[in-house]
C-alpha positions in Angstrom: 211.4 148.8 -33.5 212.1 151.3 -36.1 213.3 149.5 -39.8 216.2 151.3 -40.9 216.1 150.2 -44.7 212.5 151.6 -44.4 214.1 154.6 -43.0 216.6 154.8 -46.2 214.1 154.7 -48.8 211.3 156.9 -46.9 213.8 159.6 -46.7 215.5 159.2 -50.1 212.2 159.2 -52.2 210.8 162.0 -49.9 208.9 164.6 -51.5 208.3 168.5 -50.0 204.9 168.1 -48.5 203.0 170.9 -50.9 203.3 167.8 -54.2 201.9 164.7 -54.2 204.0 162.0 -52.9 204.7 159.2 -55.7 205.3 156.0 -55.1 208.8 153.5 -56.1 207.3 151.7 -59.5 208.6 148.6 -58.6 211.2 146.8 -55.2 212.6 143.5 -55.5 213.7 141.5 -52.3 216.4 138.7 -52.8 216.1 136.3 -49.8 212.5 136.0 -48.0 214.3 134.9 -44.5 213.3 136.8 -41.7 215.0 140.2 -42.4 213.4 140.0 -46.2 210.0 138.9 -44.7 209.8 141.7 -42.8 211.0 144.2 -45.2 208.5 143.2 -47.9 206.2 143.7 -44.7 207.2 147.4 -44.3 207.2 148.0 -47.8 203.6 146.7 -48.0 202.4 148.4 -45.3 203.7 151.9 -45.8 202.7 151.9 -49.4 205.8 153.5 -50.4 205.7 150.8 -53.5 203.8 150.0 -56.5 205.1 146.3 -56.6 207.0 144.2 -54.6 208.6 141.0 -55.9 209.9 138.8 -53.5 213.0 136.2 -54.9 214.6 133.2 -53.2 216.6 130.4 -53.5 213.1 128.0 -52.8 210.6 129.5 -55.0 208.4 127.7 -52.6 209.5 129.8 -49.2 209.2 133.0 -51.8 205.4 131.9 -52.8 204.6 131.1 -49.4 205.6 134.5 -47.8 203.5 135.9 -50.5 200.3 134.6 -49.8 200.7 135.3 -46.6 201.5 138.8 -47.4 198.4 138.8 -49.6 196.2 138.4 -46.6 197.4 141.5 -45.4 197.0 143.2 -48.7 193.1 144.1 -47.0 194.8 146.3 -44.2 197.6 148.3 -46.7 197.5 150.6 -49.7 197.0 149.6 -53.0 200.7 147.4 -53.8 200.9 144.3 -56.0 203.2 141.7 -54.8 204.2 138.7 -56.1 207.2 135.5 -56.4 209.6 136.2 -58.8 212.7 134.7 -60.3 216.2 136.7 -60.1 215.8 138.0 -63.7 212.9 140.1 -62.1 215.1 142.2 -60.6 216.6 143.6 -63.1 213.6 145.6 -64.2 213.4 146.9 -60.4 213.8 150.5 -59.5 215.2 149.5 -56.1 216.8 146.1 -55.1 217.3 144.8 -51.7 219.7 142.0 -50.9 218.7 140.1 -47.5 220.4 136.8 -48.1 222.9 135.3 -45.9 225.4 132.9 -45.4 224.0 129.6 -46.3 223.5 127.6 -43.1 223.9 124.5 -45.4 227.6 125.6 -46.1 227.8 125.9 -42.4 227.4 122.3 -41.3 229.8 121.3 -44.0 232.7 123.7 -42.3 232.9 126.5 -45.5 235.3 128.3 -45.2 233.2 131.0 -45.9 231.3 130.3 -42.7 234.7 130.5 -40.4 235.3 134.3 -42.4 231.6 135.2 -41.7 230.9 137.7 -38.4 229.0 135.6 -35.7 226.8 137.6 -33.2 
């Protein structure tokens, strides 16, 4: 399945094949749910990054997908990564925002919940 945020940055920060290809300094992530998780994945992967710093609500959940994104740090190109704080991003070249409604809010009846799109 093809990432399209992947997609966005690949072809934004594209460079005409005869120079070298740099890389984006530094990505923050805000939310390490699944959608985040798997972005920070890409990122890592693809190498299209310098540094990734992952930021969440739990600063637990954000050091835990870390570690585990460490592990695969063996199998991609050279990209730091690491659990931040939401100052962190303001240094960022390139934020991405992957949080959602709260699913706390949810079970209380928000009205923010009722004015959210359900799929």
């Amino acid at each position: 399945m093809k990432n399209p945020t992947l997609d966005i940055v690949r072809d934004k920060f594209a460079e005409p094949p005869d120079q070298i290809q740099s890389r984006i300094p530094r990505v923050a992530i805000v939310g390490t749910g699944f959608v985040g998780s798997t972005t920070a994945d890409a990122l890592l992967m693809s190498g299209l990054t310098a540094e990734i710093i992952l930021t969440d609500r739990d600063p637990r959940r954000a050091a835990g997908h870390v570690h585990d994104l460490r592990d695969a740090e063996v199998f991609s190109h050279n990209t730091r990564i690491f659990a931040g704080e939401f100052a962190d991003c303001c240094p960022a070249d390139i934020t991405i925002i992957t949080t959602g409604v709260s699913r706390q809010a949810c079970a209380r009846g928000s009205t923010a919940c009722m004015k959210a799109p359900r799929f």
